[in-house]
Every structure is written in structure tokens, then in C-alpha cells.
N, C-alpha and C positions, 0 to 999 in steps of 0.2 A: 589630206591634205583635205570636218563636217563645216560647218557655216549656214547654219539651220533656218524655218519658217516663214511664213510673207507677215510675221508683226515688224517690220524695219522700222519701226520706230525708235526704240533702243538695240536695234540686235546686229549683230557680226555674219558677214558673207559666211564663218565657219560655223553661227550659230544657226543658221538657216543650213547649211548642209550635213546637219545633223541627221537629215533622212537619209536611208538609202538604196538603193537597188532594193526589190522585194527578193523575197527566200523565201520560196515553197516550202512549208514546213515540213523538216525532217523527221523520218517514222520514229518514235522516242524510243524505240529497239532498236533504234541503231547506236551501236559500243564508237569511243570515240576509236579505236582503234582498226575496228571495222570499217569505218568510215576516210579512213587517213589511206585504210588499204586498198582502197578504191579508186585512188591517184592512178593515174595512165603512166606505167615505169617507162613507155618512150616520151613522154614530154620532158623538156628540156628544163632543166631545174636550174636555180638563179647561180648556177654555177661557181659558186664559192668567190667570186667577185670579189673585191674588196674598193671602196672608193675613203677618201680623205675630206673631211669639212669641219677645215683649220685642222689641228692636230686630233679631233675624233675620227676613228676607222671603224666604218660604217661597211655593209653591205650594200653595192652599187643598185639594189631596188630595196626600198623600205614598203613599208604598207602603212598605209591610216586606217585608225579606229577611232572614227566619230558616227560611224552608222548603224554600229552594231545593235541598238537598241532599240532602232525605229527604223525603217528603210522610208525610202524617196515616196512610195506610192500608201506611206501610213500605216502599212502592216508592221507586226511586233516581229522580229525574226526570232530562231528556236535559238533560244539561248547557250545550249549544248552543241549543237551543231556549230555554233561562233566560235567558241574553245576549240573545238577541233580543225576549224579554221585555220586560225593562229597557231595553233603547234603544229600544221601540215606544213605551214610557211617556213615554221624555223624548220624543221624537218628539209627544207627546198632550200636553202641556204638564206634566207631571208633571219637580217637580225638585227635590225634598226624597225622600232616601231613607236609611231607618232600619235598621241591623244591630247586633248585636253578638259581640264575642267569642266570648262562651258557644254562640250558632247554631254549630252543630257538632260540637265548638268548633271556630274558624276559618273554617270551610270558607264559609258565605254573607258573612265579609268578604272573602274571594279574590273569588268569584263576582258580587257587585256592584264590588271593583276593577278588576275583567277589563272588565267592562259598560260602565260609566263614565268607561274611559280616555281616549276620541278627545273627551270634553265634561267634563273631570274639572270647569274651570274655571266651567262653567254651571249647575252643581248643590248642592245641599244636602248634605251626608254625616253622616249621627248614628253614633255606636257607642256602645256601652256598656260597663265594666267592673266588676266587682266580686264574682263567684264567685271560687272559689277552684280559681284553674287554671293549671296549671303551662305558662310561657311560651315551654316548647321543645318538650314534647313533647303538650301538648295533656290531660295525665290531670285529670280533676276527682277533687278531695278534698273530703269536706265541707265545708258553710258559704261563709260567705265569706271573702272580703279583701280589704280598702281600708285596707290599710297602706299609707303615701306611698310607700314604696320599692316595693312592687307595682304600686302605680298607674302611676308610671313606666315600669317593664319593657312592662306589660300596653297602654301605649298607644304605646310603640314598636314592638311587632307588631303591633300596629290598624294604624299607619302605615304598614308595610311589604304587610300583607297588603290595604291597600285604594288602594297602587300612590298614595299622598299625600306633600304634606308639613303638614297640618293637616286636624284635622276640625274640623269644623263647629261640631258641637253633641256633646257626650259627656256621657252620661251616667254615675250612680252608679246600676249594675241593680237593688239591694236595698241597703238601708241595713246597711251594719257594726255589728252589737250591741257590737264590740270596739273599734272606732274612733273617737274624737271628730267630729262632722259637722265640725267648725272646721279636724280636722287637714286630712282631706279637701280643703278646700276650700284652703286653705294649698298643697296638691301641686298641685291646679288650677290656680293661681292661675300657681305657677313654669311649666307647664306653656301657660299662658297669656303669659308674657313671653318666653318663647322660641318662642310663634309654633304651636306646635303644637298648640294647644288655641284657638278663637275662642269658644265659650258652652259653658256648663256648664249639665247640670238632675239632678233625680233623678227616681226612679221608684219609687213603691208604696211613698212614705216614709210618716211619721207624723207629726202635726200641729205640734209643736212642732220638729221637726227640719226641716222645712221652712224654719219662721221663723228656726232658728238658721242653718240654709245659709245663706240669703237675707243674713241680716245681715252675715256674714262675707266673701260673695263673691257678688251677685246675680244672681240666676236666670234664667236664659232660658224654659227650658221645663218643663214636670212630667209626665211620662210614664205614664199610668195603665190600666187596662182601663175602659171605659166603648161604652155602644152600649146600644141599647133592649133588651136580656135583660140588661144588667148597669148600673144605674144609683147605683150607691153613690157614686162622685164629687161627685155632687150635694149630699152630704150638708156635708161640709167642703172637699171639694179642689177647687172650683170655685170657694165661696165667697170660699178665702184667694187662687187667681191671680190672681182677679179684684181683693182689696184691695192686692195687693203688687205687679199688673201682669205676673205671669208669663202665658206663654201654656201651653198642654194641648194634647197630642196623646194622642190615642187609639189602644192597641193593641187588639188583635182588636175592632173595629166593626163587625164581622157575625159574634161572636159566633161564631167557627169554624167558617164556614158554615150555621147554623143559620138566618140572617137572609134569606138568600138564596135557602132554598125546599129546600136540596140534604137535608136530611134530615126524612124521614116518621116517624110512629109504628111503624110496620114496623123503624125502621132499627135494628142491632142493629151491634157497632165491634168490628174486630180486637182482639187484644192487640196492646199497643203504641201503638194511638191516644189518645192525650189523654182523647177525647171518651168513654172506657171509665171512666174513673174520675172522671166531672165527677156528680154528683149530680144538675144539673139535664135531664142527656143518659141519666140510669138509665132503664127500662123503666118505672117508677111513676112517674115525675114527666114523663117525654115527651110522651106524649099532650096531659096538660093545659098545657103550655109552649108546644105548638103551637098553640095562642090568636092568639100575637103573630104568628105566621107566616101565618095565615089575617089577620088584621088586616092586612098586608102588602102581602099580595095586592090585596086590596080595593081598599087606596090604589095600589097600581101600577096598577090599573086604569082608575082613576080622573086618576090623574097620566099615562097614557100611559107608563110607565116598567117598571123592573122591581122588584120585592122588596128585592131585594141596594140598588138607587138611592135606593129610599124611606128606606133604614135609615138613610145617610151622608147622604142630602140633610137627616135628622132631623138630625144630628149637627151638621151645618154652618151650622145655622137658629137653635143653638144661643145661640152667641156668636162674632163674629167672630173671636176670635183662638182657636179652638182649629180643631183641623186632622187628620181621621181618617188613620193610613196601614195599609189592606190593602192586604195580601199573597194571593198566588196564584202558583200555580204553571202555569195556563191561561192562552193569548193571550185566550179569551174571556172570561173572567175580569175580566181586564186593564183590557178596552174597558169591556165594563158599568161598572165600578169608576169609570173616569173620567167617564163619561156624567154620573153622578149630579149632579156639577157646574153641569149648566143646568138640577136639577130645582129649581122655585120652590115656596113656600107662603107663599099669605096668612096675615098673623098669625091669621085664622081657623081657616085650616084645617090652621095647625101648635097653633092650641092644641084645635081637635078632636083630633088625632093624637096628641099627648102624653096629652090626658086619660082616652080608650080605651085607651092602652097601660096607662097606671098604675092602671086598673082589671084588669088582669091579672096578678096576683100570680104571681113567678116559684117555680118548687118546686125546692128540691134546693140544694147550695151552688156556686159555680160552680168552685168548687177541694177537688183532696183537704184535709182538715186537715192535712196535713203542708206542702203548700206552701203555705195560708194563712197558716202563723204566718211567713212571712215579709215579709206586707205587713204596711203602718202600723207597723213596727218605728222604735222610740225611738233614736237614737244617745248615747252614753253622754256625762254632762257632761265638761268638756276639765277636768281639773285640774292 
């Protein structure tokens, strides 16, 4: 769930999280199967789960792959080592996996096509289009574009670079201020009777463009940032999947590693890292954010689990048809990630957990202002 670098001038929260977690480079003797053999056989695997988002049947934890090419702290990770990732996961019951274009650009839809080829048939595929990125040679210009004729081009290199002949589930990455949502959905639709498109959602739209989607071409899924440091979904975009039957998947659900214990009040981020220009990760507001993290703990303690398990097992506890997918760029990572799957809460003690949390007021905003004016963006009437 990437949204990459601090140029926000033209770029998307998923373009700026295109870095990711670093990955120690793995010994390039290590076989992918030696490496898959190295999983811990008592961690708890994502248990064959199955969740719904609209009539797609997904695996109740997906993963993202927008960092597999860069992590957070600027290192290149072992590219081999990312493959063997991704088939541990499906290996773990994991079989819903999210990319797009923009991750790169390109580069983590090669990287989960590579992954996913010997199971292409057994898995979930999301991608997403809608920056404004030129189809051959990869250069981003500002803004976006969901012109139908780009749409087009832009999902003929999805197809090509994720070694398909349809995706899955494709999203709209940031709503078109220039674009009718109708025309949008119109290019989906042709893109849909030929076979290379099965469900359509969008992502970090705006309320009323949602309903016009929906109306024109119905929705599978809504794609949003949500997790216990960021809980604004709550407010309307929960409420409308739920009256229209869409389902919600959640990008970054641990919160960019915050969730998961990997960053102190000490911690201080490269340039380049994301997490440099997020407000809630500045030096003033760190300390007291780390509330939710020590809250965390507690309950992993408490659940026999970890930190990172408590966040998504929150998230899943939620409502059935939404469906977190983290990303990483660690095997161990990976495992935890799927674990979280057997962690259970009685309604008691998921609504102790929620009400402690929302007694912790978050500080700082979770996006530069440059890349927030690109969520809840309105698409223009179709005239």
C-alpha cells in the first residue's frame, strides 16, 4: 500500500513510498529455495483465510510491492532475494498482491511479474495507473493523467511488465482534476470487455466521486492509507463501502514501520526517506506518537504476538471485507506480517484496544502539504 520521495511537487504519497525498509544484502549463494527453507515452520501462516472485496475473493492479508526496488533508507535491495519473498508469501497463504506503475516507475511491476509467473493463475494482481508517466521511457511529468487514451497505453505496459493477460483488480492512483470520473470509467469498462481488466477501484478519491464511479461502472475496491496512526477513513470512506458494498484495502497498515516497534524517539531519517518529511515522524511530535507504539507492546504481550500483528490483527477485526496489504522488503518481515492472521480479539478486548488508542491523539500531519492536496480530490462534472 509505495508513494515515493520528498520532490511533492508533482508526486503521490504512493510515489514518495516507493522506498522501503533496507534489506541487508543477501549472500548471492543463497538458492531461492534454501532461503524459503529458512521460514520458522512454528510461525503461524496467513492461514488460508479467505476475505471478499465486492465479488473479488482475496486472501484476508495481501502484500504490497512498491519497495522492492529502492527501500526507505535509499539502498537497492538484492533483487533475488525479493523473488523469494513473494513466492514465501504465496507459499504462507498470501494471494492478493498490489503494485503499481508509478513503484519505480515500472520496476516492482517486473519484480512481482518475475515472482508470480510458475502461480500466475493462483493469485490476485492490483496495479494502479494515473500519474502522469510517459509509457516508454518511464520520465514522470507533473500531475496526473486519466485520459482514456493513456489509460489504454498505461495498462498495456502493466500487462506486459507483470508477464499477464489481465489484471485483477486496477485501480485509479489519484483522481484526475482534468478528467470526468464517467469518462474514466467508460475506458475501464472497454478495457473490461476485452478481457484485460476484471475489477476496477480507486484510491484517495473524494466523496462524491466515488458515488459517481460506483454509479457508472461498480466498484470493487477503495484503496486508502488507514491503520491505527492514521485513521481518517473512518470518517466517510468506510462509512460509503460499506452502504455501496465496496470492499477497502489498506496501504501502509503499519504505518511505515512505525507500528511495528522499528522506530524510537532517538530515530532521526536520511534525506530521501519519506518518513523525513512526514510531520507526525518530525523530532517534536515523535516522542509523544510513540504513545501508540508502547500501547502495542502491551497488547503483544498480552496476545503472545508481536507489535507489527497487533496493528493488522486491529485492522482485520475491523470489518470483514477490508483486507491490509504490507509490504517489506525482509523474509522476516514477511512471516510476522502473515502471522497476524491467527491473532484473535474478543469484542471486549478489541473495543478496550480501539478506545486506548483513540485516546492518543496523533501530532504532526501524515503527508507533506504538497502531496495531501492530492487526496479527496473531486473529479470534474462530465459535460
Amino acid at each position: 500500500m509505495d508513494d515515493k520521495t520528498s520532490r511533492t511537487a508533482g508526486l503521490g504519497r504512493r510515489d514518495l513510498l516507493a522506498l522501503g525498509l533496507a534489506l541487508p544484502a543477501a549472500a548471492a549463494a543463497s538458492s531461492t529455495a534454501e532461503a524459503r527453507a529458512q521460514i520458522p515452520n512454528n510461525t503461524p501462516a496467513a492461514s488460508g483465510e479467505r476475505r471478499r472485496l465486492g465479488k473479488l475473493e482475496v486472501s484476508s492479508l495481501g502484500m504490497g510491492v512498491q519497495n522492492m526496488h529502492r527501500a526507505y533508507s535509499t539502498t537497492v535491495p538484492y533483487r533475488p532475494e525479493m523473488l523469494t519473498i513473494l513466492r514465501a508469501a504465496h507459499d504462507r497463504g498470501v494471494s492478493f498482491f498490489d503494485t503499481a506503475e508509478a513503484y519505480g516507475p515500472f520496476e516492482n511491476e517486473k519484480i512481482l511479474g518475475e515472482a508470480i509467473q510458475p502461480f500466475r493463475d493462483k493469485v490476485v494482481v492490483a496495479s494502479k495507473f494515473g500519474w502522469n508517466i510517459d509509457p516508454e521511457t518511464g520520465r514522470r511529468s507533473p500531475g496526473l493523467n486519466s485520459r482514456p487514451e493513456h489509460i489504454r497505453v498505461a495498462v498495456e505496459g502493466s500487462l506486459k511488465r507483470l508477464r499477464t493477460d489481465r489484471i485483477d483488480l486496477l485501480y485509479q492512483h489519484r483522481v484526475d482534476p482534468a478528467v470526468p470520473i464517467e469518462d474514466v470509467a467508460g475506458a475501464i469498462q472497454e478495457l473490461m470487455k476485452a478481457g484485460k481488466v476484471l475489477h476496477w477501484g480507486l484510491s484517495e478519491m473524494g466523496p462524491q466521486t466515488l458515488r459517481r464511479a460506483h454509479a457508472a461502472l461498480p466498484l470493487t475496491a477503495v484503496q486508502n492509507e488507514y491503520s491505527l496512526l492514521w485513521r481518517g477513513p473512518e470518517k466517510w470512506v468506510l462509512p460509503t463501502c460499506e452502504e455501496l458494498g465496496i470492499g477497502f484495502v489498506c496501504w501502509s497498515p503499519l504505518g511505515v514501520g512505525f507500528l511495528n516497534g522499528a522506530i524510537d524517539a532517538a530515530t532521526r531519517f536520511a534525506d530521501g526517506d519519506i518518513r523525513k518529511v512526514e510531520g507526525r515522524f518530525a523530532p517534536e511530535n515523535l516522542a509523544h506518537n510513540l504513545a501508540l507504539v508502547d500501547l502495542l507492546k502491551t497488547w503483544a504481550q498480552r496476545k503472545s504476538a508481536t507489535p507489527g500483528q497487533i496493528a493488522l490483527a486491529w485492522l482485520l477485526a475491523q470489518k470483514p471485507w477490508i483486507v491490509p496489504i504490507p509490504g517489506t522488503t525482509q523474509m522476516a518481515h514477511m512471516v510476522d506480517n502473515a502471522g497476524a492472521a491467527a491473532v484473535r480479539f474478543t469484542p471486549a478486548e478489541l473495543g478496550g484496544l480501539t478506545a486506548a488508542a483513540s485516546a492518543i491523539q496523533i501530532q504532526g500531519l501524515r503527508l507533506p502539504e504538497g502531496v495531501l492536496a492530492f487526496s479527496e480530490v473531486e473529479a470534474p462534472a462530465r459535460t
